[in-house]
N, C-alpha and C positions, 0 to 999 in steps of 0.2 A: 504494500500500500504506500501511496507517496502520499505524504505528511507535511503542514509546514508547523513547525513550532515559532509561535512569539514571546520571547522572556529572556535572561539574560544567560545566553547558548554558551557565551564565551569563557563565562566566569567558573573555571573548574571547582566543583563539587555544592555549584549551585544547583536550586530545583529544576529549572531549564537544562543544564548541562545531565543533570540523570536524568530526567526525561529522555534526550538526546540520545544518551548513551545507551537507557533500555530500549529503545525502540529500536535504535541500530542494530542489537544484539540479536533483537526478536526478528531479524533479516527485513529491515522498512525502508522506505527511502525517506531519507528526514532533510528537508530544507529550513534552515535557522534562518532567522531572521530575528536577530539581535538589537532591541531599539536604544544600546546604551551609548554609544555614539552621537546617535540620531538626537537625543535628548539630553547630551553634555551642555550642553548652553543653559539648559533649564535648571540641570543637578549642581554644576559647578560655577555657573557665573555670580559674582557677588551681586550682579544687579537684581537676580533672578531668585538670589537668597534671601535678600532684602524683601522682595515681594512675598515668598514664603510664610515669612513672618506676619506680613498682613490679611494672606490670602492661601490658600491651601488650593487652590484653581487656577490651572496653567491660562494664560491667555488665548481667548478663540484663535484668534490667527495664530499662532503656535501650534495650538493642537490642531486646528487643521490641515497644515501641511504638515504632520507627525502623521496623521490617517489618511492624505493623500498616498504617501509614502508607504504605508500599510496596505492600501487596497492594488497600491500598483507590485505589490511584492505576490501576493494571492493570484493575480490576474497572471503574472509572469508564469508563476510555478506550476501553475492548474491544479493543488492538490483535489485529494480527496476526503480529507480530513483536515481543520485548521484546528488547532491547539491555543487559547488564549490564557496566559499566565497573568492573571490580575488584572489586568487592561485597563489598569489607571487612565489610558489617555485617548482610548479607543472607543467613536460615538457610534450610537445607534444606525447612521448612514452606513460607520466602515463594516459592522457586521452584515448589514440585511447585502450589503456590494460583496461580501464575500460570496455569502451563501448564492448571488445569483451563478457562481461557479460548478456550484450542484456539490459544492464538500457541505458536507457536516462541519458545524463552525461549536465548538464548546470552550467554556470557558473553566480554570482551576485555580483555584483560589483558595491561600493558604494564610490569609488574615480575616478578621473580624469585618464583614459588608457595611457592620453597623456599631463599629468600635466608636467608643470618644476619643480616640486619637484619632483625627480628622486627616492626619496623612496616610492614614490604612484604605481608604476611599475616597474616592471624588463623585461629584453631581454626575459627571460625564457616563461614568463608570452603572452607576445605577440605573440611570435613562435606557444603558445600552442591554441593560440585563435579559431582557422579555425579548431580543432579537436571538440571542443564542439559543440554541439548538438542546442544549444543556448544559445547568452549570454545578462543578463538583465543587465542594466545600467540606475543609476540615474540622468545622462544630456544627455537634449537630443539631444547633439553635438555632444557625445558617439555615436550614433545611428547611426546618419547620416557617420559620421567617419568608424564606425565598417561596414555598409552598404557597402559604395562608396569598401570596401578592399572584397567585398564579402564575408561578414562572416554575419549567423542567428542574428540577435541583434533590444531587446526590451526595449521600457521606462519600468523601472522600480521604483517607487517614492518614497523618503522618506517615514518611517511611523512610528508610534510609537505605543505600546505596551498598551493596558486599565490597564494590570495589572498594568502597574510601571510607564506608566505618565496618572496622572488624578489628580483631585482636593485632597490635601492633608489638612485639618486643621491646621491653627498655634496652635503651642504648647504654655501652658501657660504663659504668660508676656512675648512671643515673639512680636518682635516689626521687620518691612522690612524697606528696603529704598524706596527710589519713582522710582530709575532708577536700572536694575540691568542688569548686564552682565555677561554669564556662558561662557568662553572660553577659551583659550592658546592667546599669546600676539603676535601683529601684530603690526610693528610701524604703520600703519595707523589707527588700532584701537587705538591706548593709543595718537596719536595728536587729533581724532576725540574729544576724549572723555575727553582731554587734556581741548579744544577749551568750550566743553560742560559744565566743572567743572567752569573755569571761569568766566562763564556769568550765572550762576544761583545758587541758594541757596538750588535748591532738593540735597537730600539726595543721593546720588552715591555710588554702592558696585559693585565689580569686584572678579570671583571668576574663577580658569583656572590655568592652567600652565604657565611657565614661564614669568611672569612678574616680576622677578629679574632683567630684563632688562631693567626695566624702566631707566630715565636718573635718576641720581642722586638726582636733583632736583625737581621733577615730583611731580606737586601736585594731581597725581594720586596715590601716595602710601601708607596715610591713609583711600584709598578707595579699597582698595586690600586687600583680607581676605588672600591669599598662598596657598589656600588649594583648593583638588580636591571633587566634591561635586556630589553625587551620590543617585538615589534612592530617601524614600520619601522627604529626606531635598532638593534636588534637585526641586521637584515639592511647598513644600511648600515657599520655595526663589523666586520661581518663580511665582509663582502665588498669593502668598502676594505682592509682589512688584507694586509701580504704572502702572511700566511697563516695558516691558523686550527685551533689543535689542536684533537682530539678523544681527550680523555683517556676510561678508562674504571672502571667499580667493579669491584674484584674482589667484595667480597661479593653482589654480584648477578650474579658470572659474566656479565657484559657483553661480548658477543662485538662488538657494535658498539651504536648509541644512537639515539636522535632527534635527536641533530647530525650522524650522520654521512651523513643525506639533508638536514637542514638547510642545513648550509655549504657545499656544491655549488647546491644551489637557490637560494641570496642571492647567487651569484659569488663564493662562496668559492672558496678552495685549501687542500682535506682534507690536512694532516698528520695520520694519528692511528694510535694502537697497531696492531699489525700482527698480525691476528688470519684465525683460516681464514675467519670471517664477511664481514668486511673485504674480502679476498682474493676471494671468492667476488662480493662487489659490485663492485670495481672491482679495473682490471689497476696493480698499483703501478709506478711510474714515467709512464703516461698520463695515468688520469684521477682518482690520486691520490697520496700519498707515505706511509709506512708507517715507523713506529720499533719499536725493542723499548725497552718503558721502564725497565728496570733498565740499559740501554745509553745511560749522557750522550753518548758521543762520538758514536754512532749522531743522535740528536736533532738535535744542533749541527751535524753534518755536512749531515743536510738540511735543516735552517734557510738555511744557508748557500748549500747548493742551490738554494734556492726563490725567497729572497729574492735571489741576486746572479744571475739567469739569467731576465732577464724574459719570453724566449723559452719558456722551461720552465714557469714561471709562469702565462704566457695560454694556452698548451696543455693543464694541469692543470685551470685553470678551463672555459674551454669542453667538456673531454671532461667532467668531472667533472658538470658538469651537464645533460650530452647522455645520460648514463648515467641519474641520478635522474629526468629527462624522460622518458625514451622503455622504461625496464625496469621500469615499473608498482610507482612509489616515492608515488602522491600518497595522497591520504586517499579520492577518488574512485574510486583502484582496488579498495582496501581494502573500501568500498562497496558494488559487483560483485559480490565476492566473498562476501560477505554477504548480499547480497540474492540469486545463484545458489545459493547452498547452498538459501537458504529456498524458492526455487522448486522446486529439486530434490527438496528434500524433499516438496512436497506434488504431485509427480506420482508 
């Protein structure tokens, strides 16, 4: 089947790029069409950041020749399938012009339609919903949401890649911590973890975006590496460590993430918020451990848990990853199921 995917194709061991990569696998013809180029002016120019700040809505003339550019990439390639990864910037014209192609045009979307974080969506974005074909989402609050408006909309789940999370060996005279955290800073993660630091002696590392913001005094700041961590050191961090949180957003109503099939597939040991999602993935105490985060004493108790019961420990890991393995967690199942729909539809 020839395919064209839109999202960011280039950027290795992004969602575009697995996508990419399991469809090539599954023998497809995949035409990328990458809009980060196409859209530098908007992501990197200071003038364009500045507006940001007042507007969360690209300028019409921008985005229209962003979706001129879109429909002339569709027309070129003739798919038969179009793959739309979020489509912040793509209107209702550039879909219904796709579909006059005769592809099946869906959309996958792996943020909140209806977050309070106003750059997880745009007007444009929503107008264009009821044009696609179908659209897959990863909450399934999305679903019911997208439903109740009358529009096609599918659970779509986390998933992660064999290639680029799986068990990585520590490299020579590398040494982990016993807690580790891969994220961007949230004041309620850095008091959780505030709360965590002072009641015990494990070893604590935090690695993510902006935690510059810590308070000044914050004896979380020689447990901050600065730096963004990718790839196999990502997997080996992860799965050296005792054990590896998995905090979540409230504003995006995050029932779980893309870590929390991540850190089981690198050999990790899931600690993370204790949610009916969560719950529904793995049985808590087997194949993985669960906190309420407004509860320190809860957290610390299974820190403690995890890290002093090695026995406990290699059982979490091995279930934990027997579960994302074998309950149709990878980006290839995800795949399947895309590409079934699209068959089904054309019988």
């Amino acid at each position: 089947m020839r395919i064209l995917l839109y999202g960011e194709c280039k950027k290795k061991g992004s969602g575009a790029w697995c996508y990419v990569d399991a469809l090539r696998t599954a023998g497809h013809e995949v035409v990328e069409v990458d809009p980060t180029e196409k859209l530098a002016g908007w992501t990197q120019h200071p003038f364009w950041r500045l507006w940001r700040r007042v507007s969360s809505e690209m300028p019409p003339s921008m985005r229209r020749r962003h979706g001129e550019w879109f429909r002339a990439q569709v027309t070129a390639s003739a798919p038969e399938l179009v793959i739309v990864l979020k489509g912040l910037w793509l209107a209702r014209d550039d879909i219904d012009t796709a579909k006059q192609t005769e592809a099946r045009v869906v959309l996958v979307n792996h943020d909140d339609f209806f977050s309070s974080n106003r750059y997880n969506w745009s007007t444009v974005q929503h107008e264009a919903l009821s044009s696609y074909d179908c659209v897959y989402v990863t909450r399934r609050v999305n679903v019911d949401e997208l439903v109740a408006r009358g529009i096609e909309a599918r659970f779509f789940p986390f998933s992660y890649h064999p290639a680029i999370h799986r068990p990585v060996p520590s490299a020579a005279g590398e040494t982990h911590p016993d807690v580790v955290f891969v994220g961007s800073y949230e004041r309620n993660r850095a008091e959780a973890l505030e709360h965590l630091l002072s009641r015990t002696s494990r070893r604590v590392s935090i690695y993510g975006e902006q935690w510059d913001k810590l308070r000044g005094r914050s004896p979380l700041r020689p447990a901050v590496q600065s730096r963004f961590i990718a790839g196999d050191e990502l997997c080996r961090v992860i799965g050296g460590a005792g054990c590896a949180l998995g905090f979540l957003r409230k504003e995006n109503r995050d029932e779980y993430t893309q870590r929390s099939v991540e850190i089981p597939a690198c050999g990790g040991v899931l600690l993370a918020e204790r949610t009916a999602e969560h719950r529904r993935m793995f049985k808590e105490g087997r194949d993985a451990e669960f906190f309420d985060v407004s509860d320190a004493d809860e957290l610390l108790a299974k820190v403690e848990k995890i890290c002093g019961d090695s026995k406990h420990a290699a059982t979490l890991r091995a279930n934990g990853a027997a579960v994302v393995r074998t309950m149709g967690f990878t980006y290839m199942d995800r795949v399947q199921q895309l590409l079934s729909d699209t068959i089904g539809e054309r019988n």
